[in-house]
C-alpha positions in Angstrom: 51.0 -185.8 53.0 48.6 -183.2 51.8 49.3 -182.2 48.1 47.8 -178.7 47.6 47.7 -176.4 44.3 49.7 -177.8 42.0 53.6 -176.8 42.8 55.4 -180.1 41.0 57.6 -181.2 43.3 55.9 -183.8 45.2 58.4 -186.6 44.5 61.5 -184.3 45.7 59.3 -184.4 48.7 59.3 -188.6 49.5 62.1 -187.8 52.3 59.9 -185.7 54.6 57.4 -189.0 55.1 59.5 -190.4 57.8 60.1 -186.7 59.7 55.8 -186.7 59.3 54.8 -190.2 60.5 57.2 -189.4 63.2 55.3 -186.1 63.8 51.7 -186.7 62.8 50.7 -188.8 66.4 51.7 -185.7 68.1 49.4 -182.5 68.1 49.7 -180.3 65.8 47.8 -177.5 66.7 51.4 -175.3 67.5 53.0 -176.2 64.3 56.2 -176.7 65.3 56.8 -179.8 67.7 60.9 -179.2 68.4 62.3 -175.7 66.4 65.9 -176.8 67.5 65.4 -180.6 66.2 63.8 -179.2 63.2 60.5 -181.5 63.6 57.3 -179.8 62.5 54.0 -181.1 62.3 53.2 -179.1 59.3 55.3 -177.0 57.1 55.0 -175.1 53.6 57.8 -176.7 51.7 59.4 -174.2 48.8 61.6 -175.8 46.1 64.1 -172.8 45.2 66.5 -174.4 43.5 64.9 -173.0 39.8 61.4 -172.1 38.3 59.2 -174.6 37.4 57.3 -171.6 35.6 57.4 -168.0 34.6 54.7 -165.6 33.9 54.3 -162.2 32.3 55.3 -159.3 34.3 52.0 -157.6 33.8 50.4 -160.9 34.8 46.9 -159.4 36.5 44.3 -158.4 33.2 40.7 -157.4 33.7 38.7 -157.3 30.8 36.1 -154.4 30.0 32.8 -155.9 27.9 30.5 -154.3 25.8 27.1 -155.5 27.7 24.3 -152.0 27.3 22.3 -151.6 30.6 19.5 -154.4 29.4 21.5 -157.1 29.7 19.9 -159.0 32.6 20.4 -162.2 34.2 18.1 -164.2 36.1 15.8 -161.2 37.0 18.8 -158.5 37.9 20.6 -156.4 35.5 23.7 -155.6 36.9 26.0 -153.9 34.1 24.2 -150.2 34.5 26.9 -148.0 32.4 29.6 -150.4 32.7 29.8 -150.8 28.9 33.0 -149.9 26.7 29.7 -147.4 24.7 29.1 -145.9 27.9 31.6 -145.6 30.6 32.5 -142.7 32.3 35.8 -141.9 31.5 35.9 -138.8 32.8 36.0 -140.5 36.6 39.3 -139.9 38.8 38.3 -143.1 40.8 38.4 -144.6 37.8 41.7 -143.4 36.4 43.2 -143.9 40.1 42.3 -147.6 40.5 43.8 -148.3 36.9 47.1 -146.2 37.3 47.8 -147.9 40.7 48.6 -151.0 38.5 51.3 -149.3 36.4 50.6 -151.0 34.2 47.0 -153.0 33.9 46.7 -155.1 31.1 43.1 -154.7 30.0 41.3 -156.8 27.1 38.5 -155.4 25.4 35.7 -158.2 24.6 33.5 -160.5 25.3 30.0 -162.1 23.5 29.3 -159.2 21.8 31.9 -158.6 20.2 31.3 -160.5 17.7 28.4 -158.5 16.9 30.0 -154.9 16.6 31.0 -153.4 13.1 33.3 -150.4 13.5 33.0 -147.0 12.1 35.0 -145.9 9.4 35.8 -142.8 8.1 34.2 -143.7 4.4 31.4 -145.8 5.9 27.9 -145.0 4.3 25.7 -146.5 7.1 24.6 -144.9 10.1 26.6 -146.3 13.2 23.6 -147.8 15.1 23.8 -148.9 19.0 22.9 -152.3 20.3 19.4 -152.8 21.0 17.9 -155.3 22.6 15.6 -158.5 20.6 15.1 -161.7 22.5 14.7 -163.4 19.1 18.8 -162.6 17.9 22.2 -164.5 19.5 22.9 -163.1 23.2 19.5 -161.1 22.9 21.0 -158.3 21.0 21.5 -156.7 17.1 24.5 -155.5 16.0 26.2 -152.5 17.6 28.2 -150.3 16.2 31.8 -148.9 17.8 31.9 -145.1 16.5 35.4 -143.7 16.0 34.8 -140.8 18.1 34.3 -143.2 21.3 37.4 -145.1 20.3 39.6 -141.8 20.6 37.9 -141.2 23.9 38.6 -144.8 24.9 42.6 -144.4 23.3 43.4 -141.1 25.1 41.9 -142.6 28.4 44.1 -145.8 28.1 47.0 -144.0 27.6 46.6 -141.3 30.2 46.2 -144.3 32.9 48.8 -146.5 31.0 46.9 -149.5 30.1 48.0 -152.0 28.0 45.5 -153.1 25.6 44.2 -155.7 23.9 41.2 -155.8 21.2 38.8 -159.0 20.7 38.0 -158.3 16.8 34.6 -159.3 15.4 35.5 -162.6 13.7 31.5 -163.7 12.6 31.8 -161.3 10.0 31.1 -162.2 6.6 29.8 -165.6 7.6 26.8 -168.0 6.7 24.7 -169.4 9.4 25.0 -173.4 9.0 22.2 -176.2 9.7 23.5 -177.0 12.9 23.7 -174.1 14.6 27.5 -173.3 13.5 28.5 -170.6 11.1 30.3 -171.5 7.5 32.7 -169.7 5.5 35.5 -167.2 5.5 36.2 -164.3 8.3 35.0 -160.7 6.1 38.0 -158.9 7.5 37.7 -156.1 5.9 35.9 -153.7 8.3 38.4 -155.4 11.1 41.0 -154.0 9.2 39.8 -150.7 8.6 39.8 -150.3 12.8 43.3 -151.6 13.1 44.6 -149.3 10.1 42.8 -146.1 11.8 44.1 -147.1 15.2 47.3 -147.3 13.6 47.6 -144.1 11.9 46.0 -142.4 15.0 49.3 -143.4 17.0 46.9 -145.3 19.3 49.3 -148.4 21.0 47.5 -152.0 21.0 49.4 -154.4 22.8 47.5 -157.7 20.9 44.5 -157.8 18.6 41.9 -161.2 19.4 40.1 -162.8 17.2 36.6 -163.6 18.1 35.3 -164.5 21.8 33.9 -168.6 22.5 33.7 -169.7 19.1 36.1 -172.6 19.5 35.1 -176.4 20.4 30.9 -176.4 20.8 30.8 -172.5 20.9 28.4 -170.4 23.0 26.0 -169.0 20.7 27.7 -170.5 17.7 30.9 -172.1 16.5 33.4 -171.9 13.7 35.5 -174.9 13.2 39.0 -175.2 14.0 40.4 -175.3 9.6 38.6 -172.5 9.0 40.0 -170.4 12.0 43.2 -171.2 11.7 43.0 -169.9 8.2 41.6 -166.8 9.6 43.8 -166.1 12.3 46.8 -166.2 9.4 44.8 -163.4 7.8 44.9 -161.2 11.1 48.6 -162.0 10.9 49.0 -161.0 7.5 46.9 -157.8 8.0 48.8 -157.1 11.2 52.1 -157.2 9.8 51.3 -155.7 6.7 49.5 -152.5 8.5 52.1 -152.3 11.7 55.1 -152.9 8.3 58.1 -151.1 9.8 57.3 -151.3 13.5 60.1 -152.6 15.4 57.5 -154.1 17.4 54.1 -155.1 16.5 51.5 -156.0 18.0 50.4 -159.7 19.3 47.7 -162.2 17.8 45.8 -163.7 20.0 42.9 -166.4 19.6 40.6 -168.4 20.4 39.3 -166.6 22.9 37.0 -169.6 23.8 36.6 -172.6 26.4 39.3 -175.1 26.2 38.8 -178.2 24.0 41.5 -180.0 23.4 40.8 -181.2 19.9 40.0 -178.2 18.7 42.6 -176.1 20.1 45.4 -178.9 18.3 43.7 -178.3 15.2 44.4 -174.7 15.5 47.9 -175.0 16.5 48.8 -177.7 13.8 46.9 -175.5 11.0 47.9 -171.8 11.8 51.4 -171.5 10.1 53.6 -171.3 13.1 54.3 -167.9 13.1 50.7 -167.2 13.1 49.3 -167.2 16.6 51.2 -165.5 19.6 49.0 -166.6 22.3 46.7 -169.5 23.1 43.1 -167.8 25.3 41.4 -169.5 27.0 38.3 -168.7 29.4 37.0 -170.2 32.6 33.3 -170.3 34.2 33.9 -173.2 36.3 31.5 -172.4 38.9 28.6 -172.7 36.7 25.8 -170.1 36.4 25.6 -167.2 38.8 21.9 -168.6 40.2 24.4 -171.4 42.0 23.0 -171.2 45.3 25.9 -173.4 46.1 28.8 -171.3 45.1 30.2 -170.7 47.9 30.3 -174.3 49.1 32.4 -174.8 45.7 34.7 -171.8 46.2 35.2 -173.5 49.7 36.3 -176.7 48.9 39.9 -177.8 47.7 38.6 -180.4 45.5 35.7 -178.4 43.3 39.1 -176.0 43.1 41.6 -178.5 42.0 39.4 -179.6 38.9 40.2 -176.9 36.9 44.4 -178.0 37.4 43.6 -180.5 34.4 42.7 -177.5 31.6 46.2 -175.8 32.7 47.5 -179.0 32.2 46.4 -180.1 29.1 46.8 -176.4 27.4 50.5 -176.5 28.9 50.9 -179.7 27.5 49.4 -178.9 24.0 52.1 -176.4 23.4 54.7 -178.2 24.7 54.3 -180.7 22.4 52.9 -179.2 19.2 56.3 -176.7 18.8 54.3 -173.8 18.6 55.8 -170.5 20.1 52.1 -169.0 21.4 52.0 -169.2 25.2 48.8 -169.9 27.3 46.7 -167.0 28.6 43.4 -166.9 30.7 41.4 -164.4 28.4 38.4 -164.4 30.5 37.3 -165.7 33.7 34.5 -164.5 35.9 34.1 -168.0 37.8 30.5 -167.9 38.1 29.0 -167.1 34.2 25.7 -164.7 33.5 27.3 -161.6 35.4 28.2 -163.8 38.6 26.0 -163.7 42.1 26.3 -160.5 44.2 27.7 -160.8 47.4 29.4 -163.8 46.3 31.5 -162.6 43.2 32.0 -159.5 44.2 32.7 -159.9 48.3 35.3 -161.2 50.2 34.8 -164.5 49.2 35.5 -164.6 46.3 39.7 -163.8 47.2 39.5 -167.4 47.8 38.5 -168.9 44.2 40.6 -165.1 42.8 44.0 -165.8 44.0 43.9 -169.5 44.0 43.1 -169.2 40.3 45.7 -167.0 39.8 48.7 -169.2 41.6 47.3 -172.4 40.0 47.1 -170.9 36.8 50.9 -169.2 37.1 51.9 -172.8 38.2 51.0 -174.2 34.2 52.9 -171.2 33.0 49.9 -169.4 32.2 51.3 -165.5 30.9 48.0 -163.6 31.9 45.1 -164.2 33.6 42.5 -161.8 32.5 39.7 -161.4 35.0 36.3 -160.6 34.1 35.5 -158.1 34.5 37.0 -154.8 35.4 34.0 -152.9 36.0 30.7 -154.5 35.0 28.2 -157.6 36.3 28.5 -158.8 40.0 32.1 -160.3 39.1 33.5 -156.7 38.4 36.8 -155.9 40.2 35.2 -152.5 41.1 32.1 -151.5 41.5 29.5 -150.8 38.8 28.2 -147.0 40.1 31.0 -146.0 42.4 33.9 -147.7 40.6 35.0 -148.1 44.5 37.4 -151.3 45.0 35.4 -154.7 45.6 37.7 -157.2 47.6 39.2 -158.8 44.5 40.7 -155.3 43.3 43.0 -155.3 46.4 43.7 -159.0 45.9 44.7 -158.5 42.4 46.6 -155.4 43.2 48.2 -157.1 45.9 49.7 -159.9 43.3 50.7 -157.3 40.8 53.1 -155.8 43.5 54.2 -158.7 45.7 54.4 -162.1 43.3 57.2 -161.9 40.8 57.5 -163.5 37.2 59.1 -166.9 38.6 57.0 -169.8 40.1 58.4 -171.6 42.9 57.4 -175.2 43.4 55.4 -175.2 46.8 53.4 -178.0 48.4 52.3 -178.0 52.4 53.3 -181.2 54.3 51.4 -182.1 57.8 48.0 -183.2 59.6 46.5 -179.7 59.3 46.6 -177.8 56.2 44.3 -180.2 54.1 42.0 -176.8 53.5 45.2 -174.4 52.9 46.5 -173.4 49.6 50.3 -172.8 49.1 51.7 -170.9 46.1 55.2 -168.8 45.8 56.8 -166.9 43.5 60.5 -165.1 43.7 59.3 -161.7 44.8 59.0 -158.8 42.4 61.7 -156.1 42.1 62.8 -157.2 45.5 65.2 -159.5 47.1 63.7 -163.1 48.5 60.3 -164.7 48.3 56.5 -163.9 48.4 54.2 -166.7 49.7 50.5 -166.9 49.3 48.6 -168.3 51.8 44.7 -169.4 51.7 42.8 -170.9 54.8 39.8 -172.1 53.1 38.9 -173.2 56.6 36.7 -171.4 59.2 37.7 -173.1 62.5 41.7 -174.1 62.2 44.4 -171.6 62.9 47.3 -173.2 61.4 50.9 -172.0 61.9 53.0 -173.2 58.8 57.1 -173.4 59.4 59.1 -173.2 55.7 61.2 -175.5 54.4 63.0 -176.1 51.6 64.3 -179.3 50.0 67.7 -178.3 48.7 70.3 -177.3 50.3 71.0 -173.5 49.7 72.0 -170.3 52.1 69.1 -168.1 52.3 70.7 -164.8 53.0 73.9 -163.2 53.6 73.4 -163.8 57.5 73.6 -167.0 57.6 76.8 -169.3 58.8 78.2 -171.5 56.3 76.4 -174.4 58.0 72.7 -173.3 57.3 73.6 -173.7 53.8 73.4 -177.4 54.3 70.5 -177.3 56.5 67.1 -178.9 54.9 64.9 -176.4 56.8 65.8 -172.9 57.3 67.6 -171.3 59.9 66.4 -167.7 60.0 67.6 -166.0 63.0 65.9 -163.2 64.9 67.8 -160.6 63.1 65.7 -161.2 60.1 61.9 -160.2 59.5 59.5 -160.6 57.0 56.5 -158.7 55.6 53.0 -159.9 55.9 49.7 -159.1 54.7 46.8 -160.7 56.5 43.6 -160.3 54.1 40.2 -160.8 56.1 36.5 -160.1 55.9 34.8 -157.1 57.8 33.5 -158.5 60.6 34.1 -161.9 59.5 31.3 -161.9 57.0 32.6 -164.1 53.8 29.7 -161.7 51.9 31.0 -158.6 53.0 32.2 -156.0 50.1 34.7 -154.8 52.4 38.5 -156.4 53.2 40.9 -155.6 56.2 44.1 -156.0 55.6 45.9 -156.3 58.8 42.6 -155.4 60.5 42.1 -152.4 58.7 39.3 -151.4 55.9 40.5 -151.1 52.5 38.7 -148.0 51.9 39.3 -145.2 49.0 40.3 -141.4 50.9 37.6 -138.7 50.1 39.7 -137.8 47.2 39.5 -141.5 45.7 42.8 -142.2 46.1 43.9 -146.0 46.4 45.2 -146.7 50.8 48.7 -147.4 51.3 48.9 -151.4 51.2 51.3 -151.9 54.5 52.1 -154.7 55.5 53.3 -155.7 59.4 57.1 -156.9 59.8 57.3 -160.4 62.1 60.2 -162.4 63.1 61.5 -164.7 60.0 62.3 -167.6 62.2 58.9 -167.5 63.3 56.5 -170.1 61.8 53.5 -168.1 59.5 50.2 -168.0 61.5 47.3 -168.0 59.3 43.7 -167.5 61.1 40.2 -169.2 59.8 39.3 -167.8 56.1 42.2 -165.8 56.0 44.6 -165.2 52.8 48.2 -164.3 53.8 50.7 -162.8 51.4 54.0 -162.5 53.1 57.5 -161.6 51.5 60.3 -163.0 52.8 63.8 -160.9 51.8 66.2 -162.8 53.6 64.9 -166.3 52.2 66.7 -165.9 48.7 67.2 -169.3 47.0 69.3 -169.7 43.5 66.0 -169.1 41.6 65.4 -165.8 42.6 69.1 -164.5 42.1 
């Protein structure tokens, strides 16, 4: 039995071993040995009967930064006028790819932020841009945010309908320390001054962050976990005295940092509980972008499951600890320094994408916030063009098909050792949508469901199915696939087929029609070598999804 992702319900599964021993000496390449004895040599099983999780329903975030054109890594300077100071707001490709999402949640941040002091209508200094200085943190003074940009920023958000969140400066007013951390209070008081502006502006923030990878051992520097939680009750007591009257105000959010688990319990026990909303954390877990071995990791089930044990322990954090803050991925570009071209930013990279996203969702993670947007070799779009990379249709893909409730899911069989299984009730439609990832680039596997309850899935159906273990769709039904491949079968290629077709932008920059093809339910799901397969199942409609 082949445990893949992480869908919880591997003991409900115990009874299949006999039906599998049975099965495994025979070959398996058809997937299905006898349909009418309901013996199958591989199957994705999908526990219905409730969810083990539930996400936000705005669960895809992309995350714009604030790195200036001179930020280079390894040689190549890949963020070109990708910055939150210079972006071209005034591009329809831009607006288009953001609208499509209706809504995308976007967070503003990352490890500059921490080094920009925002304009204010009675400040006495000039409002200076970053410049670049090998000898300061992250190779660059302070910046300055100028008011003016933030309108431009603030009408462009709300005329493509994103929902935003700030990362706040939270090194201001602090004293550099012996060993490389930073002492003393959080000097809020500019921080404020942007909240109170964007406030009285009418401008909508969905969550305000304080500071980006300053928990645990830091990057750049750290601020222990006493004095942050002590400065993350004076964002909430800034916040709700500036947003006083609002029926709803807006979120606080922190760390914004790499998961440590001692740290992260301090800050939970020492915040007042009423203090934090959500718990961010951020993921790099490919290592640098120079990785000439990236693609071997993004390939291989075991590098991917690792990362299952941060979910885990966050989950397990809040669980215990009481607090009401829920678990968000703030950041995550996989591969850190601005990613490896034609690695992070091709087809390839669907793989590490939307397994991180279905793993995550599995640990209740709210958001996953992918870095970035626009920006680096990890951007969701490209730098110059703002055309789709392959993880922009991915993404968008999730957004429409996968639903707020997790499914349990595991595969069962001899084959699907290299495929990943996640499912979700489907959103704002009857039945299920499966994900399906063939990290492999030889098998084509064909992959049966079944389900380990006994429930009718759909209105169909006799009375009988209902006490079936595995599902008896009949030919009547269909379901709707997606198959996601590379052009020309090329894992590097910056182009994705879906369903053989190039995801391409019309000459007016307008996002393609995502269709899928309709295929007999009772059919098992044929997924081809490096393939990703979303595929929404109507008529399979368990008590979790009703």
């Amino acid at each position: 039995m082949s445990r893949i992702g992480s869908g919880g319900v591997l003991p409900r599964l115990l009874g299949y071993c006999l039906l599998l021993c049975l099965a495994g000496h025979v070959g398996a390449h058809s997937g299905i040995l006898d349909a009418e004895a309901g013996v199958y040599s591989n199957a994705v099983v999908i526990d219905g009967t409730a969810p083990i999780a539930v996400t936000d329903e705005d669960f895809i975030c992309a995350t714009l930064d604030w790195w200036p054109p001179e930020k280079c890594d390894y040689g190549t300077c890949s963020w070109g006028m990708a910055s939150m100071l210079n972006l071209d707001l005034s591009s329809p490709i831009l607006l288009n790819v953001i609208k499509a999402f209706s809504p995308l949640k976007l967070r503003l941040g990352g490890s500059l932020q921490d080094k920009v002091i925002y304009e204010t209508l009675d400040s006495k200094q000039p409002c200076t841009p970053f410049a670049y200085n090998a000898s300061e943190m992250f190779s660059f003074t302070e910046g300055c945010l100028p008011l003016a940009r933030w309108d431009e920023l603030n009408e462009f958000f709300q005329k493509a309908g994103a929902i935003i969140i700030f990362g706040l400066n939270a090194l201001n007013g602090r004293v550099k320390q012996s060993d490389g951390s930073v002492g003393g209070p959080w000097n809020y008081t500019n921080a404020a001054s942007l909240i109170r502006y964007t406030v009285n502006k009418g401008y909508t923030i969905f969550g305000w962050e304080l500071g980006n990878e300053l928990s645990g051992s830091g990057v750049g520097t750290k601020v222990d976990a006493d004095q942050y939680s002590a400065d993350v009750v004076n964002l909430k007591l800034i916040v709700d005295d500036i947003y006083q009257g609002f029926p709803v105000k807006p979120l606080v959010l922190a760390p914004g940092g790499f998961f440590d688990a001692a740290w992260f319990a301090d800050l939970v026990d020492k915040a007042k509980p009423n203090s934090l909303d959500v718990l961010t954390h951020h993921i790099y877990n490919l290592g640098p972008g120079v990785d000439k071995h990236l693609v071997e990791k993004i390939l291989d089930p075991t590098y991917l499951d690792g990362e299952a044990s941060v979910f885990r322990d966050l989950q397990g954090l809040i669980r215990i600890s009481g607090t009401k803050a829920t678990g968000w991925v703030g950041e995550a570009g996989g591969a850190y320094n601005s990613g490896h071209h034609l690695v992070t930013d091709a087809f390839v990279f669907s793989f590490w994408y939307l397994d991180q996203l279905g793993m995550s969702a599995t640990y209740d993670t709210k958001t996953y916030c992918r870095q970035s947007l626009v920006g680096g070799n990890y951007g969701l779009l490209n730098t110059t063009t703002f055309h789709p990379n392959p993880d922009y249709y991915s993404a968008l893909l999730w957004h429409r098909l996968m639903g707020t409730r997790v499914l349990g899911t595991n595969l069962i069989g001899r084959e699907p050792s290299l495929i990943r299984a996640y499912a979700h009730c489907a959103k704002e439609s009857e039945g299920v949508t499966l994900l399906l990832i063939n990290l492999s680039g030889n098998t084509t596997t064909q992959l049966p469901i079944i389900s380990p309850t006994s429930y009718s899935l759909g209105r169909k159906h006799h009375p009988g199915a209902a006490r079936s273990k595995i599902p008896s769709l009949s030919a009547e039904d269909t379901r709707e696939e997606y198959h996601l491949t590379a052009k020309d079968g090329d894992l590097h290629s910056q182009t994705m087929l879906l369903n053989g077709n190039a995801l391409e932008l019309d000459a007016d920059g307008n996002i393609p029609t995502l269709d899928p093809i309709k295929v007999d339910a009772s059919r098992p799901i044929t997924i081809a070598p490096f393939s990703i397969i979303f595929a929404h199942i109507p008529s399979f409609r368990p008590p979790a999804c009703r």
